[in-house]
Each structure stands twice: as structure tokens, then as C-alpha cells.
matplotlib code that plots the C-alpha trace (Angstrom):
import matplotlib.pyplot as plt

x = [-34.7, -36.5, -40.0, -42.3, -44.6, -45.1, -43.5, -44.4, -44.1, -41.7, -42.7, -39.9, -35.8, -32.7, -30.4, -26.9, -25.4, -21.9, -23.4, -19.4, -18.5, -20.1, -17.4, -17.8, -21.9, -22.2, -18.9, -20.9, -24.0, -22.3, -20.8, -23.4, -25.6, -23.6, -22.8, -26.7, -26.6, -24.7, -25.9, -29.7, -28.3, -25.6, -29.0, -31.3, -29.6, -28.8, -32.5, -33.4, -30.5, -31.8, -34.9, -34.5, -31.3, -32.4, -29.6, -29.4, -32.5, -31.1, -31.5, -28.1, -29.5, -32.5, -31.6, -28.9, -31.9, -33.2, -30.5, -29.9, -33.8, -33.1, -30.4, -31.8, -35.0, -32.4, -30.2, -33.1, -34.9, -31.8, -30.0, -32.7, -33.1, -29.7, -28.9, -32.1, -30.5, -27.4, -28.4, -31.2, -29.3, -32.0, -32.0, -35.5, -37.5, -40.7, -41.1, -43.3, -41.2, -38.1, -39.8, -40.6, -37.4, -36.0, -39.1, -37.5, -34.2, -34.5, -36.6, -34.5, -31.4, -32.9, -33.9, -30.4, -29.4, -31.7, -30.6, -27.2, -27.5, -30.0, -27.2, -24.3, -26.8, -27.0, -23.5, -22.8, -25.3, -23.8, -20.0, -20.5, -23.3, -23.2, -25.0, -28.1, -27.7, -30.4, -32.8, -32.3, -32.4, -35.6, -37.5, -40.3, -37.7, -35.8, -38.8, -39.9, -36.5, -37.2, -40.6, -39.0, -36.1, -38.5, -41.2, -38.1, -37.1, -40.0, -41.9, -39.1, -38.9, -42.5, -43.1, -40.0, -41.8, -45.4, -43.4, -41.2, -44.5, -45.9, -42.7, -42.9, -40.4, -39.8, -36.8, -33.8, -34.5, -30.8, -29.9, -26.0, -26.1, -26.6, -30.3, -32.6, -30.9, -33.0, -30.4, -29.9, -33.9, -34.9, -31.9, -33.9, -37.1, -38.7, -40.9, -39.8, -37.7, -37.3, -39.6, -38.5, -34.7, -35.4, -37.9, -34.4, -32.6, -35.2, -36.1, -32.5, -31.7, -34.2, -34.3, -30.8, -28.6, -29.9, -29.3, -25.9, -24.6, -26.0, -23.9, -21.0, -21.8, -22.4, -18.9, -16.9, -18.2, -17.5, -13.9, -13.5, -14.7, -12.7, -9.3, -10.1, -10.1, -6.8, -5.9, -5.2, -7.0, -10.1, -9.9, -9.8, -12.9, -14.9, -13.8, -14.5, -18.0, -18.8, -15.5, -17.7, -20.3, -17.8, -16.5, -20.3, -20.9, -17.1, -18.1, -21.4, -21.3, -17.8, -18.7, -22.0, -20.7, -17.9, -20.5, -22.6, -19.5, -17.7, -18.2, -20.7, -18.7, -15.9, -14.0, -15.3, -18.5, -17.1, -15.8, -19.0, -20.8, -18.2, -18.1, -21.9, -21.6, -20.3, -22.9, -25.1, -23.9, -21.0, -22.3, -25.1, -22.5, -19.9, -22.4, -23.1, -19.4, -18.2, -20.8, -20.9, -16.9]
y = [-78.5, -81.2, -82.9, -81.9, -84.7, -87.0, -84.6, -82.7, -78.8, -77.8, -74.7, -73.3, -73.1, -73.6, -70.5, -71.7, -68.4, -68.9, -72.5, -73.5, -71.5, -72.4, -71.4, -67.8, -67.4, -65.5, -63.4, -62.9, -61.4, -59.3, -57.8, -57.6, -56.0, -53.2, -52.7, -52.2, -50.3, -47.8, -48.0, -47.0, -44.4, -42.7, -43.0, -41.8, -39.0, -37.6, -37.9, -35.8, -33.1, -32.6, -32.2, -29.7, -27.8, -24.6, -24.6, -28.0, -27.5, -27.9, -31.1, -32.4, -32.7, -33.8, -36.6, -37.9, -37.9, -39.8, -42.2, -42.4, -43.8, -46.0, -47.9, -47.7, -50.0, -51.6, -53.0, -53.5, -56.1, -58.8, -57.5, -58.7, -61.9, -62.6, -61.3, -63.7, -66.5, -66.0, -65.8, -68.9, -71.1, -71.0, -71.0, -71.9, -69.1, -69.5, -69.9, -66.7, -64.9, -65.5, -63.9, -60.9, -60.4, -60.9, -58.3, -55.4, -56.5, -56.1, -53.1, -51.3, -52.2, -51.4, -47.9, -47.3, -47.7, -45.0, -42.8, -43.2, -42.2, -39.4, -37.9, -38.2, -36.0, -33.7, -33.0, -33.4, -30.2, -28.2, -28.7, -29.0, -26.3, -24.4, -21.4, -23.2, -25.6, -23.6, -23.4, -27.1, -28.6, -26.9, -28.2, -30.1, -31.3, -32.7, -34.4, -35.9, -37.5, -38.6, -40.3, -42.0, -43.6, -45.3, -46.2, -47.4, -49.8, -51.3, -51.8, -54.1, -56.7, -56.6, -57.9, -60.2, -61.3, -62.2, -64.6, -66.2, -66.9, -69.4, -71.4, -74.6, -75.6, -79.2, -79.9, -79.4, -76.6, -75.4, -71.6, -71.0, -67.6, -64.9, -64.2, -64.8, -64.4, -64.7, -66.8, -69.3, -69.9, -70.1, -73.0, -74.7, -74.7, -77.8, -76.1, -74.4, -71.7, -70.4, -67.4, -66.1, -66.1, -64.4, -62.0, -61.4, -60.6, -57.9, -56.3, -55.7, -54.8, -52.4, -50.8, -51.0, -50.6, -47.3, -46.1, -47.6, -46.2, -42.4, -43.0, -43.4, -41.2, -38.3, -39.2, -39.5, -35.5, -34.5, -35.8, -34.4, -31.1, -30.9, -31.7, -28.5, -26.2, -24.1, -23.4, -26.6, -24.8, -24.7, -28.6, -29.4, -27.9, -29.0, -32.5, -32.6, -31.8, -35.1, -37.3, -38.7, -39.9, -41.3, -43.1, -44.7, -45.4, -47.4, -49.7, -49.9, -51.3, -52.7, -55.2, -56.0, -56.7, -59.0, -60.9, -61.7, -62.4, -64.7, -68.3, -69.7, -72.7, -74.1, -71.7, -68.7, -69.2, -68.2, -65.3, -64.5, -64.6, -62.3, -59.6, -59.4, -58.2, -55.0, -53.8, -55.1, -53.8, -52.6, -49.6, -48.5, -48.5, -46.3, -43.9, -41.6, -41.7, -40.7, -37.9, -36.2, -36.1]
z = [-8.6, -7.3, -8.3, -6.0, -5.8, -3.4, -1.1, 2.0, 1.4, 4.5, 6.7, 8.1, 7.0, 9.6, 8.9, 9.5, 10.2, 12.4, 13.6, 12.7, 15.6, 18.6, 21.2, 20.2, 19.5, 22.9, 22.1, 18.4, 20.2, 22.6, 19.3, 16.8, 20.2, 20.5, 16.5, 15.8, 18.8, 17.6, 14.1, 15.4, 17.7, 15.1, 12.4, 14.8, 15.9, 12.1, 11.2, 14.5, 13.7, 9.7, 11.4, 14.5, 13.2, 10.4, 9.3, 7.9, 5.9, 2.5, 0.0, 0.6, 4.3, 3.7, 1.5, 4.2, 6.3, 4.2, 3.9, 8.1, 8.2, 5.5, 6.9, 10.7, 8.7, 6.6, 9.6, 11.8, 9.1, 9.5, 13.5, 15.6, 14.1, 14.5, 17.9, 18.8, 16.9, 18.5, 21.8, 22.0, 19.5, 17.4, 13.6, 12.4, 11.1, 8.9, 5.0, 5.7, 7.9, 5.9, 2.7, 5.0, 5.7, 2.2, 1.4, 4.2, 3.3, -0.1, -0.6, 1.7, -0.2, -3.0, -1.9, -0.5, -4.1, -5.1, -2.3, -2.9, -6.7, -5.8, -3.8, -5.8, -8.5, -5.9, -5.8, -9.0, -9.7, -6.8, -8.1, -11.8, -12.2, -8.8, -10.7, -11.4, -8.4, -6.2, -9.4, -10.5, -7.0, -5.3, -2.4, -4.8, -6.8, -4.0, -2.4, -5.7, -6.1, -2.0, -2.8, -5.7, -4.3, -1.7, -4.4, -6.5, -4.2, -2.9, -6.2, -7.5, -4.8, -4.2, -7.8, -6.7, -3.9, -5.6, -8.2, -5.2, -3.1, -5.9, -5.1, -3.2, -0.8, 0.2, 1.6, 2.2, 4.6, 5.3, 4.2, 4.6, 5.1, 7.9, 6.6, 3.8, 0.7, -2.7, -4.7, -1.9, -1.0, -4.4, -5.0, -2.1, -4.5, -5.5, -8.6, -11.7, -10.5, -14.5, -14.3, -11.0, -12.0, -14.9, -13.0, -11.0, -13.5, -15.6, -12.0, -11.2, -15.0, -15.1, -11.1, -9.3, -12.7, -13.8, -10.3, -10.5, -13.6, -12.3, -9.2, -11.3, -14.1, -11.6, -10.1, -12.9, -14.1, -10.7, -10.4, -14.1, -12.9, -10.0, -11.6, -13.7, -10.6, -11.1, -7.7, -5.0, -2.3, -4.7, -5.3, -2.0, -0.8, -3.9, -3.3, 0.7, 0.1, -1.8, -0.4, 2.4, 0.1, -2.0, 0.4, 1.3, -2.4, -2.5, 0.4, -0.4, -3.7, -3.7, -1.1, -2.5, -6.3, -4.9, -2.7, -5.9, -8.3, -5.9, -6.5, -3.7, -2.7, -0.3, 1.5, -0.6, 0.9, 4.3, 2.9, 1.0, 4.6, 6.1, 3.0, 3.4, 6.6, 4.9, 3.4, 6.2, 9.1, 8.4, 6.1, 8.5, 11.3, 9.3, 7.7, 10.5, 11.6, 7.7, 7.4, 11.0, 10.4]

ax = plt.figure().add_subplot(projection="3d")
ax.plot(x, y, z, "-o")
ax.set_aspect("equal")
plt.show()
């Protein structure tokens, strides 16, 4: 933290992104086009079949729904930037419009969380108490848990947002990442950046870790319940109906909690870049590929 006085508040920050590899920045676009291509066209296409097909009228379908729009949002918030970026060479984007993005970015992550957890509920309830399942998990119910999984994840990083915009920023302006990241912008603050780590900290505390431990409370009941089932045919079918989402939840938050534990330095920072692809793009790409299989 620098002192901020005598010092002109900066406007905009250079986004380093792959600049260490300009040979291949054209070969990076052509890539990263057709990858959120197919993400918003796999996404896209799940949200119109939950909608138009009957027989996918259920809350397991309706929350993957839910989940496709998400991450169409969630990949569209960072992708276009970056394809742009890539393709003019350049990296400057506004103190504003990087806190927009962080806001989109954010929220949307944050709401995948929710999602995530909502549906591993879900099939905890239709494995572990399959009598009740259609009682416990109405239509109400399931919308209520819809609405707040969005309002979950927005409400966080929008009080996140109203501390980091009292921030001032005045140089340097370079972000070594792929897009705005909240760790690396508020290092770059020149004020008092106490209350809005700790603001961090109790929003994540209190929002993404309950939805967290569900995920893997939910998980660990179902995999209990399952190894019960006498008969191996039996096991196997109650384990393909939540393997897919398994799989989601693994990537998902495996790549995103060794992102945030690695040390941000040297060569690890590379790798930190590369890993956060996973749950950028990666994830949103994979998703309608794991579930239509």
C-alpha cells in the first residue's frame, strides 16, 4: 500500500493476460473463439430443451437449467474481453469497467456455488429419501431454492463491490492475470485496503462456505447410501444419476481452491493463470458435454 498523496488517481489498468506470448496471441483467439463458442451453444441449447421438452419438467431439470444460464453469463462476463484483447493487442480496460467485470464475474461464481450445492440436495433427497423426494422437493420449493441461489450470489459481491469502489488507485496499473481478479486489484490500491480484505474474508465465510460444506455434506450421505445398496446392479444406477454432477462439483471447486492456495509468485503464477482457466472456461465448456452424456 502506497500513500496516496501527491499522486494522480490512475483511470484505467493494463491486463497482462498471455502478453509473454506474443507469437501465439492470434493462435490464442482462434482458440478461446471457438471454446466460448461452444460453451454458449452447448448452454443455450440445455436451457431451450428444459424448457420445450415435458418430459424434462422436473427440479433436477430445472435447476441444470439453471446452471446452463448461469455459466453462459458466467463465461460471457470475462470471453469477450479477452477474445478483443487478443485480437487488437490491447490490454487497457477502465477502473470502472474492470469492477464490472469482477461484479459479473463474481456474482456469477458465486451463484454457481449455490447452484451447485442446491443440486447436490437434490440428489441427495432423491437417493437417500426417494419416498419423500416428490413431497420434499415440490415445484415452490424448487423455485425458492432457484431465486436464492441467484440472490445468494449477487448480494455478496455487491456489498464487495460498494467497499472496493471507495478504494483509490494510483499506480502501478499492471494486473497479471486473464481478467479482474479481486486479490490482485486491491494489492494495486494506494488507500487502506484493511476493511475490504476483511469484508472478503466475512462475505466468503458467511456465503460460498455454507454452500460448500452442503455440497460435500450432501455427497458424502449419498456415497454412504449407495455403498448400502445390496445388489451391484442397484449401485450403479443410483450412482449414474448424480456421477455427472459429481464430476462438475470436482473440477469446479478443485481448480478454484488450488488457484487461491497456490503461492502467487514466480513460476507458480503461470500456473495459477492456466488453472483458472478451469473453472473459467473450462467448466462452462465441459458442463453440457458431462450432463447431455
Amino acid at each position: 500500500m502506497a500513500d496516496c498523496r501527491n499522486q494522480t488517481a490512475i483511470t484505467e489498468f493494463f491486463l497482462l493476460g498471455f502478453g509473454d506470448l506474443p507469437d501465439l496471441q492470434i493462435l490464442l483467439f482462434l482458440m478461446f473463439l471457438v471454446i466460448y463458442m461452444a460453451t454458449v451453444v452447448g448452454n443455450t441449447l440445455i436451457v431451450v430443451l428444459v424448457v420445450a421438452d415435458q418430459h424434462l419438467h422436473s427440479p433436477m431439470y430445472f435447476f441444470l437449467g439453471n446452471l446452463s444460464c448461469v455459466e453462459t453469463c458466467y463465461t460471457s462476463a470475462i470471453m469477450p474481453w479477452m477474445l478483443a484483447s487478443l485480437l487488437t493487442g490491447d490490454k487497457n480496460i477502465s477502473v470502472s469497467g474492470c469492477i464490472i467485470q469482477l461484479y459479473f464475474f463474481g456474482s456469477l461464481a458465486a451463484t454457481e456455488c449455490c447452484l451447485l450445492a442446491v443440486m447436490s440436495y437434490d440428489r441427495y433427497l432423491g437417493i437417500c429419501k426417494p419416498l419423500h423426494y416428490s413431497t420434499l422437493m415440490n415445484i415452490r420449493f424448487s423455485f425458492q431454492l432457484a431465486a436464492g441461489s441467484w440472490l445468494n450470489g449477487f448480494l455478496p459481491i455487491t456489498i464487495f463491490v460498494l467497499f472496493l469502489s471507495q478504494l483509490t488507485f494510483c499506480g502501478p496499473n499492471e494486473i497479471d492475470h486473464l481478467y479482474c481478479d479481486p486479490l490482485p486489484l486491491i494489492e494495486l490500491s494506494c488507500s487502506d485496503t484493511h476493511q475490504v480484505i476483511l469484508a472478503d474474508f466475512i462475505l466468503a465465510c458467511v456465503f460460498t462456505l455454507p454452500p460448500f460444506l452442503l455440497t460435500l455434506t450432501s455427497y458424502m450421505c449419498i456415497i454412504a447410501t449407495i455403498l448400502r445398496i445390496p445388489s451391484t446392479t442397484g449401485r450403479q444406477k443410483a450412482f449414474s444419476t448424480c456421477s455427472s454432477h459429481l464430476i462438475v462439483v470436482t473440477i469446479f471447486y478443485g481448480t478454484l481452491m488450488i488457484v487461491y492456495m497456490l503461492p502467487k509468485r514466480g513460476t507458480l503464477r503461470d500456473l495459477n493463470k492456466v488453472l483458472s482457466l478451469c473453472y473459467t472456461v473450462l467448466t462452462p465448456l465441459v458442463n453440457p458435454l458431462i450432463y447431455s452424456l
